[in-house]
N, C-alpha and C positions, 0 to 999 in steps of 0.2 A: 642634228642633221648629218647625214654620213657622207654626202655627197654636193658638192658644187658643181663636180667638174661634167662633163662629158659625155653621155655615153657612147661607146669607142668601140664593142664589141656584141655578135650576136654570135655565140657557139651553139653548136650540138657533139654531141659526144653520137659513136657511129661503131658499128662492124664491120663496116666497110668503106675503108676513107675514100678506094677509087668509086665506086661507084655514086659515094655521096657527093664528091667534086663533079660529077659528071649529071645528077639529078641536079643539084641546085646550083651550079651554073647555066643550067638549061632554064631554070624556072627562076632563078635571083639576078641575073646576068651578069654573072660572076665570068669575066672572060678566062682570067688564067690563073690558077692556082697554083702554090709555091709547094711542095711537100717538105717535110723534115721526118725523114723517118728515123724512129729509134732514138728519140729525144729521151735522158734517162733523169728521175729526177732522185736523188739521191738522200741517204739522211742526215748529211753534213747541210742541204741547204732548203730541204721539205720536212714539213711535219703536215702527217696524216690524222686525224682526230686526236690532237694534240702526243702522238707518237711519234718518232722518225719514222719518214716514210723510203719506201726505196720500189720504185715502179719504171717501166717505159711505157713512150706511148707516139706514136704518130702523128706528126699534128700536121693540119695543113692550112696555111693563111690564102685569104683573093680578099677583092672589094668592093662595094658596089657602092658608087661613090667616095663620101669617104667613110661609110661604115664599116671596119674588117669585120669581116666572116670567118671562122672559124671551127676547123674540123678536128676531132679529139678520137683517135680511135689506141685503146687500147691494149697494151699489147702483153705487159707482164708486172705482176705483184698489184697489191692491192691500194686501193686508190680512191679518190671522189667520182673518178668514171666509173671503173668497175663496180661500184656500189648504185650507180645511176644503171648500169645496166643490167646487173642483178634485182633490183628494183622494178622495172619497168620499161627494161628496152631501151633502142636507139631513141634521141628524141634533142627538143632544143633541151641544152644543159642550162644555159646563163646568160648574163648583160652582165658586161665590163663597163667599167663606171673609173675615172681616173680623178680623183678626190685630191685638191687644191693641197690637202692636207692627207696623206696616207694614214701616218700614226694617230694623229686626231680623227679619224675615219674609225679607226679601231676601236680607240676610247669610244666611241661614241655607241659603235653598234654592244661592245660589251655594257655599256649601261643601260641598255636598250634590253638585253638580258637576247641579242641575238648573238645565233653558235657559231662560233668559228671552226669551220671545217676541215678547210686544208688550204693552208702557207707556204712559202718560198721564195727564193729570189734563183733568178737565170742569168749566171757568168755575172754577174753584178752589176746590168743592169736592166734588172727589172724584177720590183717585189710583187708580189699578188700574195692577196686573201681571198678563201672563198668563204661567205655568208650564209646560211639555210635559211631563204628564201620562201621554200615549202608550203608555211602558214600564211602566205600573200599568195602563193599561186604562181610564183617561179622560182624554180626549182634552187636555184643560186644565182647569188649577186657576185660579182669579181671585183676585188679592188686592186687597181693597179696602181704601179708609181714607176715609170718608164723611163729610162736613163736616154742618154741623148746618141750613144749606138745603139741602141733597141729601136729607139725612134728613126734612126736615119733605115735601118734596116726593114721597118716598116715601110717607109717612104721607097724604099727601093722597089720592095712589094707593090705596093700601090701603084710605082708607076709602070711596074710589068718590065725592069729592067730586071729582073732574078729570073 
């Protein structure tokens, strides 16, 4: 089983992050969106199809409830986005899923004989895997393992104090 924990996220990847905060807050009731633009993720701490990766990209966190939502637009080098929108356009990308167990998560989907697409950890803390999903019908799974400043920083998100 890859997963106990949670699911914590619903992303799309986008060409246009303002105007995707601005549709699906109208339609998800997503009141206020945090942006981070020019988030960069680098090949000391990503790896893209098991290569180092070196890309930016736009990201913007809201909530509805306590689901985050999350927007992915972008911006330079090649990436699991960029491959999603060379593929087939804007769309939902994933479900983040936060697994009791991260590294046992991994074991699992590689016995499973599912691909690991692209890894990393953000300022240390917070690692993500993404799984190809594809042969089930969504697109990517994310696995997270969220340190306890990623979490308060979410929580700050959530509560609309950013």
């Amino acid at each position: 089983m890859l997963s106990t924990g949670p699911i914590t996220q619903i992303a799309w990847v986008v060409t246009d992050v303002a105007r995707s905060e601005q549709f699906l807050g109208a339609t998800l009731g997503a009141r206020r969106w945090t942006r981070m633009p020019d988030i960069h993720f680098g090949p000391d701490t990503c790896t893209y199809r098991g290569e180092p990766a070196d890309f930016t990209a736009h990201v913007s966190l809201a909530y509805n409830g306590d689901m985050q939502l999350e927007l992915i637009q972008p911006v330079r080098g090649d990436s699991i986005y960029t491959e999603f929108l060379e593929r087939g356009g804007p769309g939902l990308h994933h479900l983040c899923l936060e697994p009791a167990d991260f590294d046992g998560a991994l074991k699992d989907a590689a016995a499973q004989g599912i691909d690991l697409v692209q890894q990393g950890t953000m300022g240390g803390q917070m690692r993500f895997a993404y799984l190809d999903g594809a042969a089930a019908g969504v697109p990517y799974v994310e696995l997270a393992e969220v340190g306890p400043d990623m979490r308060m920083f979410f929580e700050q998100i959530k509560k609309g104090a950013l």
